[in-house]
ROMAR-170224 format. One record per residue (C-alpha): y, z, x; residue in one letter. Coordinates in pm, whole numbers, plus 50000, padded with zeros to 5 digits. Layout:
N
NUFI  north     up   east  residu
NUFI      Y      Z      X       A
...
//
This chain:
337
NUFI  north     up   east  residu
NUFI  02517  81300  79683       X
NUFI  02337  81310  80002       X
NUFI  02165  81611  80161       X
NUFI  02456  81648  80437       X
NUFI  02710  81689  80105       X
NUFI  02441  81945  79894       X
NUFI  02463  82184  80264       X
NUFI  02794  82160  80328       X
NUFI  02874  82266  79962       X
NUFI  02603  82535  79935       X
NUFI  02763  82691  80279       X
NUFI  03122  82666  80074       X
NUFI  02935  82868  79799       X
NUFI  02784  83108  80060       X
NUFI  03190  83168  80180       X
NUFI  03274  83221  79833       X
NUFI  03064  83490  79747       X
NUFI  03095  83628  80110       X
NUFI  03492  83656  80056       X
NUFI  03482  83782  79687       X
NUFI  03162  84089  79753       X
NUFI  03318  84177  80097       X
NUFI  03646  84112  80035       X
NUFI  03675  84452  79795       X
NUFI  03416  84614  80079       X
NUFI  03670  84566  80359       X
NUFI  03981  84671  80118       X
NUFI  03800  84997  80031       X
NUFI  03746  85066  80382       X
NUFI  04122  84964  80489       X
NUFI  04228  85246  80191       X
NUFI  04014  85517  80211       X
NUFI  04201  85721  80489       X
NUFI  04499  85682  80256       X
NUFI  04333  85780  79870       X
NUFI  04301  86176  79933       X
NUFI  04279  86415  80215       X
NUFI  04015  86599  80006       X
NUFI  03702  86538  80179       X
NUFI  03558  86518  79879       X
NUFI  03754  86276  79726       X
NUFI  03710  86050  80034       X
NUFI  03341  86059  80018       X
NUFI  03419  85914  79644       X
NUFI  03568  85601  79772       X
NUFI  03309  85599  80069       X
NUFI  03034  85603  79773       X
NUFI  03193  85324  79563       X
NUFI  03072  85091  79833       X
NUFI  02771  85285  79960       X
NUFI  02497  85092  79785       X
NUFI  02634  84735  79803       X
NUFI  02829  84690  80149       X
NUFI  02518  84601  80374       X
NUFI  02383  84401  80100       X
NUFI  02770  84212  80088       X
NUFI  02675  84123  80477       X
NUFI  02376  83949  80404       X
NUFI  02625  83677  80266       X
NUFI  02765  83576  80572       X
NUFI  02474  83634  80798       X
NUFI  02304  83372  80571       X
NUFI  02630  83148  80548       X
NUFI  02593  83153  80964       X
NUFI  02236  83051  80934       X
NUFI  02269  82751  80758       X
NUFI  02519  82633  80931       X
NUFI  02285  82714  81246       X
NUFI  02035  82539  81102       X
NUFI  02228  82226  80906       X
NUFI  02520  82181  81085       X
NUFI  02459  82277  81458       X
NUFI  02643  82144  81649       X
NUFI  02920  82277  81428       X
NUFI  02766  82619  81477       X
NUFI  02737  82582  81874       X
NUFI  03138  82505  81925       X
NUFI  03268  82712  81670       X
NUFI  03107  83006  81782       X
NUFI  03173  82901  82167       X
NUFI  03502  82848  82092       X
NUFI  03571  83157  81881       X
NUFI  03396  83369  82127       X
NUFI  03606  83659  82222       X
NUFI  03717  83679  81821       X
NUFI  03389  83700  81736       X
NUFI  03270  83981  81930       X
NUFI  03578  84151  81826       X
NUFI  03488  84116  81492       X
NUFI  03099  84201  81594       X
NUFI  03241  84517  81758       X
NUFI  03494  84625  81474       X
NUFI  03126  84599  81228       X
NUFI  02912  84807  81453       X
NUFI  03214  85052  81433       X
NUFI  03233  85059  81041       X
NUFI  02836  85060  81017       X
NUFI  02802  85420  81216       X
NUFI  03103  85541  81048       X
NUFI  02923  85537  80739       X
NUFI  02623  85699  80884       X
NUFI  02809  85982  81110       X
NUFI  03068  86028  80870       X
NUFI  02867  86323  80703       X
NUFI  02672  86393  81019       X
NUFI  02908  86723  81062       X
NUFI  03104  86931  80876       X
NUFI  03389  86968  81082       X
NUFI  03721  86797  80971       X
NUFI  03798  86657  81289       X
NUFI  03479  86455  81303       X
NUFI  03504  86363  80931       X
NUFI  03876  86247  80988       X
NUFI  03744  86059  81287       X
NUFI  03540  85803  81120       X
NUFI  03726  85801  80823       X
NUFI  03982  85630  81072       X
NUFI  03663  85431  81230       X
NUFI  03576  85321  80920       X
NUFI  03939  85175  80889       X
NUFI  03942  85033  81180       X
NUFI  03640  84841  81108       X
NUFI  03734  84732  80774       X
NUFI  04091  84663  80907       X
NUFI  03988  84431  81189       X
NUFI  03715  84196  81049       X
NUFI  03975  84135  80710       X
NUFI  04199  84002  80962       X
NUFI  04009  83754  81211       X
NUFI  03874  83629  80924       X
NUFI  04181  83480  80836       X
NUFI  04235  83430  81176       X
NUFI  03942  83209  81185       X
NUFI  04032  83043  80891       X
NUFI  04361  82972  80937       X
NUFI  04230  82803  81283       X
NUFI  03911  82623  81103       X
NUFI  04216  82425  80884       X
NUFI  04523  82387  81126       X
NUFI  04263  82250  81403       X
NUFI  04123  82358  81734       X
NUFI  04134  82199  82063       X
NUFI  03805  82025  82057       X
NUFI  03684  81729  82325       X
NUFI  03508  81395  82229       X
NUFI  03170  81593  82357       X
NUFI  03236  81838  82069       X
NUFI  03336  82122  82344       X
NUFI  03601  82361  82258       X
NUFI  03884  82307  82568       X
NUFI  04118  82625  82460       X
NUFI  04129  82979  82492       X
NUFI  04142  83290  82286       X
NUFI  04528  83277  82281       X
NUFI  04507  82947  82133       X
NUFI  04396  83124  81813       X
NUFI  04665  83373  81799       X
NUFI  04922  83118  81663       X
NUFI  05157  83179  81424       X
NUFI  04997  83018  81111       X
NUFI  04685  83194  81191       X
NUFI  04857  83556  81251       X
NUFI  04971  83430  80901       X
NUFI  04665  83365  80806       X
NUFI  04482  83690  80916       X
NUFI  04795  83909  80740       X
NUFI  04729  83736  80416       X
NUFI  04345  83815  80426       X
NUFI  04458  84140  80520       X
NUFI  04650  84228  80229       X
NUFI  04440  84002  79973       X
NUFI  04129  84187  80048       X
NUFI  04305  84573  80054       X
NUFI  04460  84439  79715       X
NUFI  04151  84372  79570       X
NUFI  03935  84685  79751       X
NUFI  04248  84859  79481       X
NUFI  04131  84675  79193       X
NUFI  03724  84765  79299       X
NUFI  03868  85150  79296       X
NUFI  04023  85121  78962       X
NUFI  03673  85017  78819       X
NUFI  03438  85294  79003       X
NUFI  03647  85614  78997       X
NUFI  03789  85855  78807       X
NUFI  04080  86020  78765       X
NUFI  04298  86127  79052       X
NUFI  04130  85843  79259       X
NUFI  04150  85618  78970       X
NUFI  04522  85694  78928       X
NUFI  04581  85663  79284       X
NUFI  04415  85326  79341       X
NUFI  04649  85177  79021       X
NUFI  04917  85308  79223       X
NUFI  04871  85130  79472       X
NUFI  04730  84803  79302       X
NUFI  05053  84789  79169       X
NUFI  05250  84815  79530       X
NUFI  05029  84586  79695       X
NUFI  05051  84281  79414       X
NUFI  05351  84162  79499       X
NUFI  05344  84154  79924       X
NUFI  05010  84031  79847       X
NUFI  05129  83708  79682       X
NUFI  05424  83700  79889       X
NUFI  05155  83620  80218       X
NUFI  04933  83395  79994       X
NUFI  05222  83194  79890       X
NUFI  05337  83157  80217       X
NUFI  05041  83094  80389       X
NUFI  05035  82808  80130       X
NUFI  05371  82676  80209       X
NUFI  05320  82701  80602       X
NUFI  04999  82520  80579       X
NUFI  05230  82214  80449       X
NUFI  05344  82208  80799       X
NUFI  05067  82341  80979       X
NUFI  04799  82150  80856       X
NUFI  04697  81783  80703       X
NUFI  04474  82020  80408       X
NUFI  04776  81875  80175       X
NUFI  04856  81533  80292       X
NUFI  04480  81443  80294       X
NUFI  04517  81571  79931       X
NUFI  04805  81435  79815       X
NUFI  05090  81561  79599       X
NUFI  04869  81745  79387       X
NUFI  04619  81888  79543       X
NUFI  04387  81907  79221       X
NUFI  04312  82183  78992       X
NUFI  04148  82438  79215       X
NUFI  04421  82584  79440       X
NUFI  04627  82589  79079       X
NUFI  04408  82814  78967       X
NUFI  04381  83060  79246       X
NUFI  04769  83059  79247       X
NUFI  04752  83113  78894       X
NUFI  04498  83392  78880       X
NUFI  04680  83569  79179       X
NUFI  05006  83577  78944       X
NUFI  04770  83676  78645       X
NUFI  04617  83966  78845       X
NUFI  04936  84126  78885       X
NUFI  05048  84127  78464       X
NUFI  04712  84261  78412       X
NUFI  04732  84553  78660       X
NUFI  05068  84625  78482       X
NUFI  04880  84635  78166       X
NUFI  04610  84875  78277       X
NUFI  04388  84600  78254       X
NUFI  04175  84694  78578       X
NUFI  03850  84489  78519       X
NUFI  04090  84133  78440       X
NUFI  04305  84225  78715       X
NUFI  03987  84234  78912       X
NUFI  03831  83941  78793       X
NUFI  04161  83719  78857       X
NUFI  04165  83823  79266       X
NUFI  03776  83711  79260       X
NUFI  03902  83416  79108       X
NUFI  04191  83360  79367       X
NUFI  03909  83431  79631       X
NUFI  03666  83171  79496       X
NUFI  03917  82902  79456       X
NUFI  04088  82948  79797       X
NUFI  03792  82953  79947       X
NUFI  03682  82585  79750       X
NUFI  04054  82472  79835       X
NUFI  03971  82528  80222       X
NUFI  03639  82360  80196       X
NUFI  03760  82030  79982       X
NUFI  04080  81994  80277       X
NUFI  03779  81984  80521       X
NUFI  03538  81718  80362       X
NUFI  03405  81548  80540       X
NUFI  03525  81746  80862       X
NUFI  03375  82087  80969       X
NUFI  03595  82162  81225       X
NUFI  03935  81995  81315       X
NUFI  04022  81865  81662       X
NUFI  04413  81925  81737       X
NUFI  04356  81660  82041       X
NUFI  04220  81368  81864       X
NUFI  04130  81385  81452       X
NUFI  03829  81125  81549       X
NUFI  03688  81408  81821       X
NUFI  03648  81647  81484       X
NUFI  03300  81764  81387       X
NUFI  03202  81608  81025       X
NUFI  02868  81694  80778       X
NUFI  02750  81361  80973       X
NUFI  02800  81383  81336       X
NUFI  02731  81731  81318       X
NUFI  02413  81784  81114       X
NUFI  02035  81854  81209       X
NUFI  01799  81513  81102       X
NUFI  01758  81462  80733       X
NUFI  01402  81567  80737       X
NUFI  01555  81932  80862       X
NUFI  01810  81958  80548       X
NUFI  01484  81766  80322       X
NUFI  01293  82093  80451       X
NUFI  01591  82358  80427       X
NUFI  01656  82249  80074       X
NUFI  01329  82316  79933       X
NUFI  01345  82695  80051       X
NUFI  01631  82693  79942       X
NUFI  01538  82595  79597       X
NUFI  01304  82859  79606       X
NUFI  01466  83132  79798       X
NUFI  01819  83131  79637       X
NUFI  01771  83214  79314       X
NUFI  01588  83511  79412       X
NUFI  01841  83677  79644       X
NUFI  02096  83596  79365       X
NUFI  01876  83796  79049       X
NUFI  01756  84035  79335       X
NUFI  02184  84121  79405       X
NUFI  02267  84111  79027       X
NUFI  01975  84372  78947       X
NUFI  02152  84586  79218       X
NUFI  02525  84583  79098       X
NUFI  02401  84638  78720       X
NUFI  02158  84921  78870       X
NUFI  02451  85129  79040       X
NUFI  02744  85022  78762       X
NUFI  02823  85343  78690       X
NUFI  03193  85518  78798       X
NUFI  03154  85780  79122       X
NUFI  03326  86132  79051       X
NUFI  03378  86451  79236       X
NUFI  03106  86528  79049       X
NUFI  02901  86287  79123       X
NUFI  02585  86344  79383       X
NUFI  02771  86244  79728       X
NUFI  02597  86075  79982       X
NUFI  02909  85955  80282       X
//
């Protein structure tokens, strides 16, 4: 396996725990107008993400710089090309970031209910671009043999994308639920079952259609053949799993299975790709690959030592934090949001 390989799948692993930590960070935030209109009760689900969601960030900032820094020309046209969607998405974060710091800046209801609805807009927005840009990264964007994106920002509001972005949507408030039903207690805990439950089956609906459209939206399945392996079986699987296990009352499996569907989605999009990093819709031989797109091979030689040594680190460093601040939030609990 050459170096090109080792970055392109440690970028894929980057994704994956990107999409699984701030995948239940952006659900929370989509549901937390809707759990209570207690104030108190709403600063519960605020503090169920409190300590973790800038640490979640970290995942993608790191994802973008590696691909920066292995992969840039891949990093110069995507984020040309994606422009306008990306300082959406830049704009809908700053948004969700000072919600959590003015929430409690004033007592007054009004102000509280304000960035409560800030706080959904922010987590709202970036769940669906994401899925946006995903849905995009697969079907194929107009890219030139110079490796220029020739399109504009309407080109990414297809149809299979919209699809896209509504299924990240969903998946991500789904599993935000599931987070809920392992850090609260009781009226909170009750209501996020609740609505575990309701959102399990629209979820899977979108993921399963997404699926199917991306027969005919995409070459992900041709370029993999009639069976498209074991991986995208098991996030289909797990997704249907999740769902008996929330009917069970078995919160922390039910959980476990939408990380799983996460992961594996996330691997399924990645595998359609290799070699590719981004797919020209004008000319498949115009698309960027892990070759044509990479830094020299001294650069990834030099990147893969610190990473080596940096890695493993940030990945003990997040563990300690999780286990640190396991514990359920209650009313009763010392509220920070």
């Amino acid at each position: 396996m050459d170096l090109n390989t080792v970055w392109f799948a440690l970028i894929a692993v980057l994704f994956v725990g990107f999409f699984f930590l701030e995948g239940f960070d952006y659900g929370v935030g989509v549901l937390h107008p809707f759990m209570s209109k207690d104030d108190k009760k709403r600063r519960v689900t605020i503090n169920t993400i409190g300590t973790f969601w800038d640490g979640n960030e970290v995942w993608v900032l790191t994802a973008g710089g590696a691909m920066f820094a292995a992969f840039p020309h891949w990093y110069a046209t995507m984020f040309s090309g994606f422009y306008m969607a990306l300082v959406l998405l830049l704009l809908a974060l700053i948004v969700r970031g000072v919600s959590f710091e003015f929430r409690s800046k004033d007592a007054n209801p009004k102000w509280r209910s304000l960035w409560d609805w800030m706080l959904f807009v922010g987590s709202a927005v970036p769940a669906l671009l994401w899925g946006v840009a995903v849905a995009n990264l697969i079907r194929g964007v107009p890219i030139d043999a110079n490796m220029n994106y020739v399109g504009g920002f309407f080109n990414l509001l297809n149809p299979y994308a919209l699809l896209g972005g509504l299924m990240t949507l969903s998946l991500f408030t789904y599993h935000g639920a599931l987070f809920l039903t392992l850090k609260t207690t009781d009226d909170i805990l009750v209501k996020a079952q609740s609505i575990a439950q309701k959102l399990w089956l629209p979820t899977t609906i979108l993921v399963f259609a997404f699926v199917i459209a991306g027969y005919f939206a995409t070459d992900m399945f041709t370029r993999l053949g009639a069976n498209p392996g074991v991986v995208p079986i098991i996030a289909g699987l797990a997704l249907l799993l999740s769902g008996w296990f929330v009917k069970i009352r078995r919160s922390g499996l039910a959980f476990t299975m939408t990380g799983i569907t996460l992961a594996a989605s996330v691997v399924t999009v990645f595998i359609g790709l290799f070699p590719r990093v981004l797919v020209s819709s004008l000319n498949d031989a115009w698309s960027l690959t892990i070759y044509n797109a990479s830094s020299s091979p001294y650069t990834l030689k030099i990147m893969t030592i610190i990473a080596v040594i940096f890695v493993p680190i940030v990945l003990v460093y997040q563990g300690w934090t999780y286990w640190m601040f396991r514990k359920r939030v209650s009313v009763n609990s010392e509220l920070e949001y």
